[in-house]
Steps between C-alpha positions, in 0.01 A plus 500: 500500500240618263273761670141435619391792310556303202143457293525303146184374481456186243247493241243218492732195424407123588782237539458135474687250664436136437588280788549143527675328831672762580428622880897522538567801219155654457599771816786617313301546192284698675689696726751615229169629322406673771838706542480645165635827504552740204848649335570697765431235793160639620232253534229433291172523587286213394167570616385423165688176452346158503727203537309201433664165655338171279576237723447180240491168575802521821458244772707716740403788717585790242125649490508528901864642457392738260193648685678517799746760365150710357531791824838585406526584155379787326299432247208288474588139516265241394574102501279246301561149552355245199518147382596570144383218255774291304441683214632834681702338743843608365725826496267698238154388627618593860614866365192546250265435794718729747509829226114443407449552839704795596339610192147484636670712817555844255131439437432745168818733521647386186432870370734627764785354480497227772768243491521114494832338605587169606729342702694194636408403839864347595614836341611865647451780348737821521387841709460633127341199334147639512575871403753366214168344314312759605729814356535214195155452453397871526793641249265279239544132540237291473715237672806433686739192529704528823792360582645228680839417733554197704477492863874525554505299817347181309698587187797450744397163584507373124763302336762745374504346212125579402566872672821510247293423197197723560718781527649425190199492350319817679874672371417368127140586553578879547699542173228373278256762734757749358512413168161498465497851681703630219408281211082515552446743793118571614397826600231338733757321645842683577845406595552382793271222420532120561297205306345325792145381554430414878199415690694674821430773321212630286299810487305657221147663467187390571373574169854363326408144720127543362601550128713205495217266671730448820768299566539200303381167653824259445667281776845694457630814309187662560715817567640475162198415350309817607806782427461270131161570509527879556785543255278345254204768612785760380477641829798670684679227733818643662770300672592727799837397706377703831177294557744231662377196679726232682365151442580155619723290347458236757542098285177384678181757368118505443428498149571226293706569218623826695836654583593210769445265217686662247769515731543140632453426101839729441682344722426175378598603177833662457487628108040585578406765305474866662216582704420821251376369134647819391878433515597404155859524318579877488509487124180347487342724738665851285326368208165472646489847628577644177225348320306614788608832442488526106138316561422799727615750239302281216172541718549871598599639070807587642790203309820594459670518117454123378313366877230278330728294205824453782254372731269311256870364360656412862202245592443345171174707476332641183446860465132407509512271791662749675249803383183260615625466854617845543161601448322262761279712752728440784920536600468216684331307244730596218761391694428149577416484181828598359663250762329240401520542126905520560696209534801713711207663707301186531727263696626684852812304652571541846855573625564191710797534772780350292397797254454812730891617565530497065147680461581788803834561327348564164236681639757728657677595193165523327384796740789787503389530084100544604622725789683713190222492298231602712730799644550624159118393355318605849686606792188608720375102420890329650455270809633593790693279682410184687576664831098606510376183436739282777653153380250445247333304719169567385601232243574207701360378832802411681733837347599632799682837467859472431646586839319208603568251255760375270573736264359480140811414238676706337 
C-alpha cells in the first residue's frame, strides 16, 4: 500500500472528456483518473487538475451521473451539457468544443507549462497514464500520442476470427515500428515508440494546442488530424507506450464512422483493408524510410558519398527536381513533396489479409540485417526489444497481449 505520506503534487493540467450517451462507462473514466498514482504507487495529488466532462447532445442521464460522482474525486470536476449544431455534431466537433473548454479552465498559464489532454469517456486510463504525459511532456515534448489496448473482457467476446487477424496485424505492425526505429530513428521520439494516434489519449501544451489553432474540426480522424497538424508545425510529438488507455471495442458505439463501425465493417468483409493506413508490403515500407532518411541527410548538409544522384536515380527524379524540394522551408513539406513527385512513393498499397503471413515473413528476414547495421553504425541508437512496449498493441485496437490472444505467426 503506498504510504499517506506520499506528496506528488501535479502541475496545472486540464483534461477533456467528451461525452455522448454514455451514463454506463463515464464512472470508470473518471474513477480510474482519479486513482492516478506515480512510478512508485503513491498518489497523485491533483489539486490543480481540471477534468472537464462535455456532455453533447446525450438523451440519457450521463450529465446527472457525472455530477453526482463530483464529491469524490480529487480534482476539480466540471460537466457542461450542450446541444451541439449539425455542423459540430460529430466525433471532432464534440472533442474541439470539449478541449477549447478545458482550455479556457488553465486560464493564461500557457507560460508555465500547464497541460491539455484529452480523453475517451468509455475509456480507462492506467494509474500512470497522467504522469506518463506529464514526465513526456516536461522532458521537451510539445505533444504526446498515448496508447491504446482493448478492454480484454469485450475483446473476449469478439469473433476469434477478427481477434486472430488483428493480432496478426498488431504482430506485422511492430516490425515496420522497428524498422523504422533503425532505418529513420527520431531523437524526439525514442524506441520504445508505437505509431498510434488516439483520441483516448492526447496531451500536449497549451501553447503547442494554441500554435496549431486547436484541434481540427472534422467528423472523424480528428485525432489524426491534429498530431498531422503538429508534425507539420515541426514541433516535437512523441509516441509514449506507458501513457496506456483501455478502450472499448464494443460493435455497437457513439460516433459514426468510429471503432464499432470499423469493426462490424471487418467482419463483413473478410480480405478489408487494415485498420492502420500504415501497413504496407515490407519492401515497400524499407524503401520509404530510406528516402526519408537520405532526405533528412539532404536537408541537414550531411549526404552520404553519392546520396543526392542514387536517390534522384531510384525515383525517376532529376538532380534538379530533387535539389528544388530539398530546399523547401519545411521536412514535412519536402517530403510530401518528394512522395508525390514519385511514382513508387506516390501510390501506398495496403497489406490486405490474404497478403499479411507473406509480408510478416519478409519483414522478418528484412530486420536481423538493420539490427547488424545499426549495432555496428550506432549501437547507443539499437531498439530494445519489444518486451517494453507489450504486444504492440498500441498499433491495433483489438491486439491484445500475446498471453491473451492467439499468437502472432511465425
Amino acid at each position: 500500500m503506498a504510504s499517506s505520506r506520499c506528496r506528488n503534487p501535479v502541475p496545472h493540467a486540464a483534461i477533456a472528456i467528451p461525452a455522448r450517451n454514455e451514463a454506463e462507462r463515464l464512472p470508470t473514466c473518471l474513477r480510474a483518473l482519479a486513482m492516478q498514482r506515480d512510478l512508485g504507487g503513491c498518489p497523485l495529488e491533483l489539486e490543480a487538475v481540471a477534468v472537464l466532462v462535455l456532455v453533447n447532445n446525450s438523451s440519457d442521464e450521463t450529465a446527472q451521473v457525472a455530477r453526482s460522482l463530483a464529491a469524490t474525486l480529487p480534482f476539480q470536476l466540471v460537466v457542461e451539457e450542450v446541444t451541439l449544431p449539425p455542423a459540430l455534431a460529430h466525433a471532432g466537433g464534440a472533442r474541439r468544443t470539449a478541449m477549447d473548454r478545458a482550455a479556457e479552465l488553465l486560464g493564461g498559464a500557457t507560460a508555465s507549462g500547464a497541460a491539455l489532454l484529452s480523453t475517451d469517456a468509455d475509456g480507462r486510463a492506467d494509474p500512470t497514464w497522467l504522469v506518463a504525459n506529464l514526465a513526456a511532456l516536461a522532458a521537451g515534448a510539445d505533444a504526446v500520442a498515448g496508447a491504446i489496448e482493448p478492454d480484454p473482457a469485450e475483446a473476449a467476446c469478439l469473433p476469434a476470427m477478427l481477434r486472430v487477424r488483428e493480432a496478426r496485424e498488431a504482430h506485422y505492425a511492430t516490425l515496420l515500428d522497428e524498422m523504422a526505429a533503425l532505418v529513420d530513428p527520431d531523437p524526439d521520439d525514442p524506441w520504445p515508440r508505437h505509431a498510434a494516434h488516439s483520441g483516448a489519449s492526447i496531451a500536449l501544451t497549451l501553447d503547442a494546442y494554441h500554435r496549431v489553432g486547436g484541434l481540427p474540426v472534422v467528423p472523424m480522424g480528428e485525432d489524426r488530424a491534429l498530431f498531422e497538424a503538429l508534425i507539420r508545425a515541426e514541433m516535437r510529438v512523441r509516441h509514449c507506450p506507458a501513457a496506456r488507455v483501455i478502450v472499448s471495442c464494443r460493435l455497437q458505439g457513439r460516433a459514426a464512422g468510429g471503432m464499432a463501425d470499423t469493426l462490424r465493417r471487418r467482419l463483413a468483409e473478410a480480405d478489408a483493408a487494415p485498420l492502420d493506413a500504415q501497413l504496407e508490403p515490407a519492401l515497400l515500407a524499407l524503401l520509404r524510410l530510406r528516402c526519408r532518411r537520405a532526405l533528412r541527410r539532404l536537408r541537414a548538409g550531411r549526404p552520404r558519398p553519392g546520396d543526392p544522384i542514387r536517390l534522384a536515380l531510384a525515383l525517376g527524379l532529376t538532380p534538379t527536381s530533387l535539389s528544388d524540394i530539398v530546399r523547401l522551408p519545411q521536412f514535412w513539406q519536402a517530403w510530401e513533396q518528394l512522395q508525390a513527385r514519385t511514382r513508387l512513393l506516390r501510390r501506398r498499397h495496403l497489406v490486405r489479409g490474404g497478403e499479411l503471413a507473406a509480408e510478416t515473413r519478409r519483414a522478418e528476414a528484412i530486420l536481423p540485417a538493420l539490427r547488424g547495421a545499426r549495432a555496428v553504425l550506432s549501437p547507443s541508437r539499437l531498439p530494445g526489444r519489444r518486451e517494453a512496449d507489450p504486444g504492440g498493441s498500441t498499433r491495433s485496437a483489438l491486439a491484445l497481449p500475446p498471453a491473451r490472444m492467439v499468437p502472432p505467426p511465425g
